[in-house]
OpenMM code with the backbone's topology and positions (N, CA, C; nanometers):
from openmm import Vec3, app, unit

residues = "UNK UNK UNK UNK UNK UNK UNK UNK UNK UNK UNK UNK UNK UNK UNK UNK UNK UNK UNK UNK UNK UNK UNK UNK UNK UNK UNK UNK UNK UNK UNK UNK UNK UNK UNK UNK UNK UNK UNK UNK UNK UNK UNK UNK UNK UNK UNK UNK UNK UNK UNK UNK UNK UNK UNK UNK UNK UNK UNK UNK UNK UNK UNK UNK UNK UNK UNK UNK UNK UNK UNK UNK UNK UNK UNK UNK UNK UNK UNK UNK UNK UNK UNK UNK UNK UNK UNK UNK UNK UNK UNK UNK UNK UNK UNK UNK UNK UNK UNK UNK UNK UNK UNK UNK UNK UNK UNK UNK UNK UNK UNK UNK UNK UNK UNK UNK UNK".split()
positions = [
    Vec3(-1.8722, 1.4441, 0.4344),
    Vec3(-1.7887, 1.3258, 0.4524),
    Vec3(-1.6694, 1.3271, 0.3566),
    Vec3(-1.7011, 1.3570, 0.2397),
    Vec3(-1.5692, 1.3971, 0.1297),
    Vec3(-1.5093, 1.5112, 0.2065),
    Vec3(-1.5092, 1.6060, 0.2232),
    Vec3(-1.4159, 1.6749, 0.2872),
    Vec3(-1.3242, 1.6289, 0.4035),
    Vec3(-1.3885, 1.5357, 0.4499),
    Vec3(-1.2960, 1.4728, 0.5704),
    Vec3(-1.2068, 1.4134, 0.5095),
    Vec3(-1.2601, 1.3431, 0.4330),
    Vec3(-1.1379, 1.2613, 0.3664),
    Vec3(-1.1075, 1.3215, 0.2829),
    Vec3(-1.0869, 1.4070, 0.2211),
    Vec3(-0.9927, 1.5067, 0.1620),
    Vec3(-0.8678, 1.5870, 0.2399),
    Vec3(-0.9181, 1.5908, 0.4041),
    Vec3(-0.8348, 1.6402, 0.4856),
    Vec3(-0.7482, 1.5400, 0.5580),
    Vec3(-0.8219, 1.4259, 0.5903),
    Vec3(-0.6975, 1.3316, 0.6182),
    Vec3(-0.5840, 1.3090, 0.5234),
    Vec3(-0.6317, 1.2913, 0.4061),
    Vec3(-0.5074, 1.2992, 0.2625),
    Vec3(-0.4359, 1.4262, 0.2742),
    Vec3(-0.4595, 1.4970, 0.2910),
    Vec3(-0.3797, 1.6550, 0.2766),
    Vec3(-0.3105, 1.6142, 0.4448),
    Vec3(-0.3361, 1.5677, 0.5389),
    Vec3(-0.2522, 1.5311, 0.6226),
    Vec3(-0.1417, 1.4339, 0.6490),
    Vec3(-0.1959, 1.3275, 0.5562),
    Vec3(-0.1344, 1.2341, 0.5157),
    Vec3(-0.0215, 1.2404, 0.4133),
    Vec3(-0.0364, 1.3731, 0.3343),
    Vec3(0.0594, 1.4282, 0.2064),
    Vec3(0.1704, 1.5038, 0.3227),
    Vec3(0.1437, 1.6125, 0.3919),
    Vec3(0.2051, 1.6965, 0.4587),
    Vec3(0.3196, 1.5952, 0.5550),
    Vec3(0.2709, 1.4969, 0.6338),
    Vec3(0.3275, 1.4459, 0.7397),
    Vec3(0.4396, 1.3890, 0.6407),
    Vec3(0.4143, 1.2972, 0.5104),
    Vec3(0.5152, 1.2678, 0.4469),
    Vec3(0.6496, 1.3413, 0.3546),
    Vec3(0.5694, 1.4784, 0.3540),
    Vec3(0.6418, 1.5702, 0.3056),
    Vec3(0.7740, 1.6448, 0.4348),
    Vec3(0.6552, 1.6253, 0.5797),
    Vec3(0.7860, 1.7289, 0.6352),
    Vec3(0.8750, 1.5898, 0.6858),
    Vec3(0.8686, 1.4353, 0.6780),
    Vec3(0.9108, 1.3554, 0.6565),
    Vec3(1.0352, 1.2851, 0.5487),
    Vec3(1.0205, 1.4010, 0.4611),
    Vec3(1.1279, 1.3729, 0.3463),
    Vec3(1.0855, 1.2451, 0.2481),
    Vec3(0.9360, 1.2215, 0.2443),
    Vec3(0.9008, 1.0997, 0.1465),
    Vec3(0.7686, 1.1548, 0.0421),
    Vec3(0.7122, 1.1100, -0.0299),
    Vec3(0.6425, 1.1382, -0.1099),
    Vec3(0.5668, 1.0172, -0.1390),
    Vec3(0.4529, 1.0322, -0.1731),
    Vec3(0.3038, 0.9540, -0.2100),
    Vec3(0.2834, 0.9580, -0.3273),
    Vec3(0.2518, 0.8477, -0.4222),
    Vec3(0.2445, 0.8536, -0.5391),
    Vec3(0.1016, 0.7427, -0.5679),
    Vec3(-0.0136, 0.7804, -0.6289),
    Vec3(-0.0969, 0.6563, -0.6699),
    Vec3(-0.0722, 0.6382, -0.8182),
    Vec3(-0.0620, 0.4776, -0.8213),
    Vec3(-0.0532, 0.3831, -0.9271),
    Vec3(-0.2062, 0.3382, -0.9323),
    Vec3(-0.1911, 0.2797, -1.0944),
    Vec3(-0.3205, 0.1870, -1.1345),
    Vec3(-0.2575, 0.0215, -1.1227),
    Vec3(-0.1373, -0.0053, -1.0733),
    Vec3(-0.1272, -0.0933, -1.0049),
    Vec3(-0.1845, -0.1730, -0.8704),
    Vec3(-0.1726, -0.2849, -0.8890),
    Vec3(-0.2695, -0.3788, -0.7204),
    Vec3(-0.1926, -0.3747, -0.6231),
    Vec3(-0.0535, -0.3535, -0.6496),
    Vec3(0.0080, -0.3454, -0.4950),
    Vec3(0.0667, -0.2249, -0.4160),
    Vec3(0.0598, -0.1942, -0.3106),
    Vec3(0.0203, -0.0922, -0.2421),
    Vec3(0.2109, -0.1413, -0.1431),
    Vec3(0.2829, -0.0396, -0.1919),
    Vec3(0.4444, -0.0300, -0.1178),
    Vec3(0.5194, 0.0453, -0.1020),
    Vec3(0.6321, 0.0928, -0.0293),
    Vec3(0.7416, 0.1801, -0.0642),
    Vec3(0.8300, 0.1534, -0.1084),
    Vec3(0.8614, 0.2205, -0.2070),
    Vec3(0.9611, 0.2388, -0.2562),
    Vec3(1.0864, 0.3157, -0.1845),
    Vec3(1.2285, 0.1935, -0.1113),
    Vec3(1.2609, 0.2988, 0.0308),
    Vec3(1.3767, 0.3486, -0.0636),
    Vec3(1.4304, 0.3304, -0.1799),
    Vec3(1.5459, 0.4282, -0.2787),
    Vec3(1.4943, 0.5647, -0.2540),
    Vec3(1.3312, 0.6020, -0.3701),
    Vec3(1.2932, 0.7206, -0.3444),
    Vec3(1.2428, 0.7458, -0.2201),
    Vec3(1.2287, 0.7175, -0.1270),
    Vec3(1.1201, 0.7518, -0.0056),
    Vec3(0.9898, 0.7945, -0.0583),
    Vec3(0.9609, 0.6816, -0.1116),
    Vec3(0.7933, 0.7081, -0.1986),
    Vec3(0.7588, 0.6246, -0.1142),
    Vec3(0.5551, 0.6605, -0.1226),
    Vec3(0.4782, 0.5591, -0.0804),
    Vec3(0.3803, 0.5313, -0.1967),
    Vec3(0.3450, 0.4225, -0.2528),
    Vec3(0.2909, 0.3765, -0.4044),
    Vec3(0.1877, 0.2854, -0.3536),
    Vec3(0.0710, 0.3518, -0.3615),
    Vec3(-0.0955, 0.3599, -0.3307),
    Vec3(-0.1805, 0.2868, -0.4597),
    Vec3(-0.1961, 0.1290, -0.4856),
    Vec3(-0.2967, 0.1529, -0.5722),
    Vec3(-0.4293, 0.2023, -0.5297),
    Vec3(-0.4963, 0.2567, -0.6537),
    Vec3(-0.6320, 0.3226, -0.6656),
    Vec3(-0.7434, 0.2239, -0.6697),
    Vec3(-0.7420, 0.1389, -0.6770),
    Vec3(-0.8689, 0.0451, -0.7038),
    Vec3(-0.9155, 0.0603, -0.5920),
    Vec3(-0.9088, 0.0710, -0.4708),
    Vec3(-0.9375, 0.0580, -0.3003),
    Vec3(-1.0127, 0.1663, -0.3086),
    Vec3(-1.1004, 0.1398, -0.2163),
    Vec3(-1.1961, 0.2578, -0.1320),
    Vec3(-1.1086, 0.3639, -0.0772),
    Vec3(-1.1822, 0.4734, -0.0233),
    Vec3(-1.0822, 0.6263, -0.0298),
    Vec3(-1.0574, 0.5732, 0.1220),
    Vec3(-1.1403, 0.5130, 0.2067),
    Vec3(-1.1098, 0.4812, 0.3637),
    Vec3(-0.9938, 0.3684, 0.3468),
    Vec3(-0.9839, 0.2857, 0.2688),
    Vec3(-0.9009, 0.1872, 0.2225),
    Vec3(-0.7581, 0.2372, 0.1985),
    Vec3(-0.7483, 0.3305, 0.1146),
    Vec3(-0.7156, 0.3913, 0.1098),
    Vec3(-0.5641, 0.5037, 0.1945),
    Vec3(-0.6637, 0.5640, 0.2858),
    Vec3(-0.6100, 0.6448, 0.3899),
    Vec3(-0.5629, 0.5302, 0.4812),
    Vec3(-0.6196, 0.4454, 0.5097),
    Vec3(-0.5702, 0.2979, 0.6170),
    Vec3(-0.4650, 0.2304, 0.5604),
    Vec3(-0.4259, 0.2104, 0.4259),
    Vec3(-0.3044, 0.1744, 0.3846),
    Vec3(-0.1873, 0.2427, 0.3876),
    Vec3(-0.2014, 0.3770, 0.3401),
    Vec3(-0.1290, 0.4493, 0.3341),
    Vec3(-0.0615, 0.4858, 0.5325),
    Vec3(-0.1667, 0.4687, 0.6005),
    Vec3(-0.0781, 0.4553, 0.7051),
    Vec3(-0.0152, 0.3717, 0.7785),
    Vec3(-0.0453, 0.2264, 0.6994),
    Vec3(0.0185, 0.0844, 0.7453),
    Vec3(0.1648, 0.0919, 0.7007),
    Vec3(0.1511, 0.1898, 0.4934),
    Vec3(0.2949, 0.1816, 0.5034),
    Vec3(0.4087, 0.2710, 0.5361),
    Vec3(0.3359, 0.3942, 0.5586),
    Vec3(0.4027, 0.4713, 0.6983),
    Vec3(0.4791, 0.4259, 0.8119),
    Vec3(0.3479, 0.3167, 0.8507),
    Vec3(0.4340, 0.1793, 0.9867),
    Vec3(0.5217, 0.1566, 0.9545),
    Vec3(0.5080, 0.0562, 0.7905),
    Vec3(0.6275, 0.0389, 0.7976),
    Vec3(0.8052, 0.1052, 0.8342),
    Vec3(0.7254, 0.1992, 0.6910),
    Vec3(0.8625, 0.3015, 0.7328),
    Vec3(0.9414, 0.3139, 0.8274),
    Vec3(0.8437, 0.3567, 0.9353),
    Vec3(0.9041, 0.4106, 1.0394),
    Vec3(0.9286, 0.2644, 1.1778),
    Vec3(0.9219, 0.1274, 1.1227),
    Vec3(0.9862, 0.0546, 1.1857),
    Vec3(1.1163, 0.0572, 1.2794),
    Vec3(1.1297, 0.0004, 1.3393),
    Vec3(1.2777, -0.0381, 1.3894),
    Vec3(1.2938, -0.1686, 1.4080),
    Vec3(1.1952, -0.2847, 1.3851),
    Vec3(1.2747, -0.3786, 1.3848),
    Vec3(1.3252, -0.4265, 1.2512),
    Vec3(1.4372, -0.4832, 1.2902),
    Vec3(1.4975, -0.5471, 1.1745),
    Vec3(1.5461, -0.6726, 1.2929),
    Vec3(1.5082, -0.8539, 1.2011),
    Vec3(1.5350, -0.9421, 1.2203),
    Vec3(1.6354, -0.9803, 1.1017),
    Vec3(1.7474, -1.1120, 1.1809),
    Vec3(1.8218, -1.1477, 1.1205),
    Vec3(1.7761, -1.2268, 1.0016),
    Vec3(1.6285, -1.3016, 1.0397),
    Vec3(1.6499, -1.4100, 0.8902),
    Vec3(1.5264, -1.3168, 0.8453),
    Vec3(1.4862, -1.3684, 0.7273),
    Vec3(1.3381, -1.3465, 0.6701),
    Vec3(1.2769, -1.4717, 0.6688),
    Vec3(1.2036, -1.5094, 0.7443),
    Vec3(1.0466, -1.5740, 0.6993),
    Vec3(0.9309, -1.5342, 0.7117),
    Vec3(0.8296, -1.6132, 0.6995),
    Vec3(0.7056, -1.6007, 0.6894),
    Vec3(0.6703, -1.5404, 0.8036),
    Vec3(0.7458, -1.5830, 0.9361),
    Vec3(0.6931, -1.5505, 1.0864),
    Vec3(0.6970, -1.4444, 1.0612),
    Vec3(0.8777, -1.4023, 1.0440),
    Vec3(0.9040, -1.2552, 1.0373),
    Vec3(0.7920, -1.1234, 0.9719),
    Vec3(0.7602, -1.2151, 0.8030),
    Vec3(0.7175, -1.1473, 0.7611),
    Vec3(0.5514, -1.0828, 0.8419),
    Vec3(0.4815, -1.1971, 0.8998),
    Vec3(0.3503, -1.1729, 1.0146),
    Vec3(0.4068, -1.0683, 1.0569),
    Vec3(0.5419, -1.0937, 1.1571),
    Vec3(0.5691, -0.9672, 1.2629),
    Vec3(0.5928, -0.8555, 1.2577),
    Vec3(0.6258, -0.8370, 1.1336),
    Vec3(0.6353, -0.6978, 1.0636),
    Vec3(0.5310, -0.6312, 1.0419),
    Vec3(0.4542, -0.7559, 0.9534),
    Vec3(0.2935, -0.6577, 0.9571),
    Vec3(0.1925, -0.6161, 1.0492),
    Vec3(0.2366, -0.7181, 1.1213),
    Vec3(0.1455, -0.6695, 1.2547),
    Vec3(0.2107, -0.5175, 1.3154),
    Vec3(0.3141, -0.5210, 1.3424),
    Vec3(0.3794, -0.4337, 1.4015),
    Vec3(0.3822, -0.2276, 1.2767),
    Vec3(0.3623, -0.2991, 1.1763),
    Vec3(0.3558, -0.1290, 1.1180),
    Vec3(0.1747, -0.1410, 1.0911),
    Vec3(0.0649, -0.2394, 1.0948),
    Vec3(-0.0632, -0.1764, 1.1210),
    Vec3(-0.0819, -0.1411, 1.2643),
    Vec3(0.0136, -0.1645, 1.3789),
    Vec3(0.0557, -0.0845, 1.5008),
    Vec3(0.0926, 0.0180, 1.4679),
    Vec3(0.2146, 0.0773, 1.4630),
    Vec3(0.2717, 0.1698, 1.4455),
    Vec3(0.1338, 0.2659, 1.3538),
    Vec3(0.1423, 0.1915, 1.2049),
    Vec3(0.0360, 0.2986, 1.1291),
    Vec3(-0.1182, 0.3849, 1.2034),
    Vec3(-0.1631, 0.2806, 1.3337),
    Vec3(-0.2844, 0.3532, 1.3787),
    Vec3(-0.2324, 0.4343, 1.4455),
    Vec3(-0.0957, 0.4376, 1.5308),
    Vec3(-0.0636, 0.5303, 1.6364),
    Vec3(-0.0257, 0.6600, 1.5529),
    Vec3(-0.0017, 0.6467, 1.4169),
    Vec3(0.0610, 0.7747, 1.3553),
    Vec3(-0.1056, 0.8371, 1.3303),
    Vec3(-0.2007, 0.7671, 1.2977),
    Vec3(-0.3630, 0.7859, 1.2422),
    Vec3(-0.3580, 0.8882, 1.3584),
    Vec3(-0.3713, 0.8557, 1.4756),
    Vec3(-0.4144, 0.8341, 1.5922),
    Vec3(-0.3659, 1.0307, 1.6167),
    Vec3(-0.2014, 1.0543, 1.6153),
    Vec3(-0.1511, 1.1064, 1.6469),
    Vec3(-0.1630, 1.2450, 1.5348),
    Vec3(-0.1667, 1.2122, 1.4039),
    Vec3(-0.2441, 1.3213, 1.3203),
    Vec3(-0.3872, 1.3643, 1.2988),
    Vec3(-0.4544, 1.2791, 1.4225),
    Vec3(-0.5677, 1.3196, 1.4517),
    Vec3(-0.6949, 1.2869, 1.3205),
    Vec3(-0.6679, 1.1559, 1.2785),
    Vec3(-0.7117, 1.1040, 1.1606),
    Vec3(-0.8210, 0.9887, 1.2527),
    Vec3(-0.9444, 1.0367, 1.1435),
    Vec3(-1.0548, 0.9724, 1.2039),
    Vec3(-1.0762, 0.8140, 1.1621),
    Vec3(-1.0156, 0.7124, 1.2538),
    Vec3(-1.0488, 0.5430, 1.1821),
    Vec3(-1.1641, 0.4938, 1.2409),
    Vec3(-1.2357, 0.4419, 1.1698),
    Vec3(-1.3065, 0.3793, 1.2121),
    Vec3(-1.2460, 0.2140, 1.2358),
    Vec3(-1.2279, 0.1638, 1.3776),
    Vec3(-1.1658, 0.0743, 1.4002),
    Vec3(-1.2408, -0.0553, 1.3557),
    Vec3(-1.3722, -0.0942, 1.3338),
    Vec3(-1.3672, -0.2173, 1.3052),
    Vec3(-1.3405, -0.2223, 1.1398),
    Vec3(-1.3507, -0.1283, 1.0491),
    Vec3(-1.2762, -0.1597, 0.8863),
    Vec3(-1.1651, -0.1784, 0.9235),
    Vec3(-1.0672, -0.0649, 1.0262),
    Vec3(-0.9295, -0.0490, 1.0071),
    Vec3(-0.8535, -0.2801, 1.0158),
    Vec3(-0.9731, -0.3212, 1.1830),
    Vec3(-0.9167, -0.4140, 1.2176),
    Vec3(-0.9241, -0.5233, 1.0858),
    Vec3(-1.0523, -0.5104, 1.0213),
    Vec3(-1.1282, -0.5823, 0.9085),
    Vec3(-0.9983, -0.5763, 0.7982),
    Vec3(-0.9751, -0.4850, 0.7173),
    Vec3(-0.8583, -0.4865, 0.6573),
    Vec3(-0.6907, -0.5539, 0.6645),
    Vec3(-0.6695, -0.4840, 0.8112),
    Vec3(-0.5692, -0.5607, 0.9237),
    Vec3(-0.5800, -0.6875, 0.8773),
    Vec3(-0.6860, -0.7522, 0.9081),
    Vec3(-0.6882, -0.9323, 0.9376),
    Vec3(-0.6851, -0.9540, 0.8075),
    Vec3(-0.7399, -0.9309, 0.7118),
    Vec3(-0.7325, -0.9597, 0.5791),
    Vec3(-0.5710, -0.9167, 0.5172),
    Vec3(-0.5874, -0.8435, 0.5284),
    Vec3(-0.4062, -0.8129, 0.5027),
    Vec3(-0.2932, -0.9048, 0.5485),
    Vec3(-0.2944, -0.9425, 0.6930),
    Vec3(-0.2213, -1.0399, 0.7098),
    Vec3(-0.2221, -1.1451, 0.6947),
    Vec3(-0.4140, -1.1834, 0.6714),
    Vec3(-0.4168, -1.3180, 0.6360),
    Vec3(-0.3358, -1.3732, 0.5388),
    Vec3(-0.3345, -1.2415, 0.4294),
    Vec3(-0.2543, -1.3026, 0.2953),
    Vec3(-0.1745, -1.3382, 0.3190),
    Vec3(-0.0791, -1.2673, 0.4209),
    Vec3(0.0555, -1.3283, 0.3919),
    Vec3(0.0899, -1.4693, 0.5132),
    Vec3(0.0125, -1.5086, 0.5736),
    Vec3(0.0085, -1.5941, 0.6732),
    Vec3(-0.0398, -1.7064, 0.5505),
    Vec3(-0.1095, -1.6536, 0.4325),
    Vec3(-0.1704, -1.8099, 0.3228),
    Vec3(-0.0706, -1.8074, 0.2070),
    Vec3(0.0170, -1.7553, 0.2154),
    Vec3(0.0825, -1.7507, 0.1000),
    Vec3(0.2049, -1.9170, 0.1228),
] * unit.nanometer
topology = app.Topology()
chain = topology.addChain("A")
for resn in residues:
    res = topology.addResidue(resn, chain)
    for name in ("N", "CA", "C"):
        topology.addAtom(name, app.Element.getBySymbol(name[0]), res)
């Protein structure tokens, strides 16, 4: 089971590499990109499945296309919904094994935050 997830990360490193971005883990709590460097900044406290599922939410992001005129809260929902979209289809497409009810479990918790903020 460690080897799997050793190989999704080494897929997850590569895709961002022939991508032109780079992965970096912090002992920081928040998990973002940095879009100056084209970094992705992973805290470590999370489970290694936690983990690999973030790192491809902020992939989603990345590779967004929407951009709305204002910022709110809605916006901010629609965004997240839309790159833990995007992030499973990239999972999906590097042939990365999710187990969908954590992936959704995380999902809902993730957005909850920002839907309670």
């Amino acid at each position: 089971m460690q080897e799997k997830r050793s190989e999704d990360l080494k897929k997850l490193e590569e895709f961002l590499k022939d991508n032109g971005m780079s992965l970096t883990f912090s002992s920081a709590e928040e998990n973002y990109i940095d879009y100056h460097n084209d970094e992705i900044v992973i805290a470590t406290h999370q489970s290694h499945k936690h983990i690999i599922y973030t790192i491809l939410h902020e992939i989603g992001h990345y590779f967004l296309d929407t951009h709305f005129a204002e910022d709110s809260k809605t916006t901010t929902v629609i965004e997240e919904v839309l790159a833990w979209d995007r992030g499973y289809d990239i999972g999906q497409t590097l042939r990365i094994d999710i187990d969908d009810e954590v992936w959704n479990e995380l999902m809902k918790n993730s957005i909850k935050e920002y839907i309670e903020q």
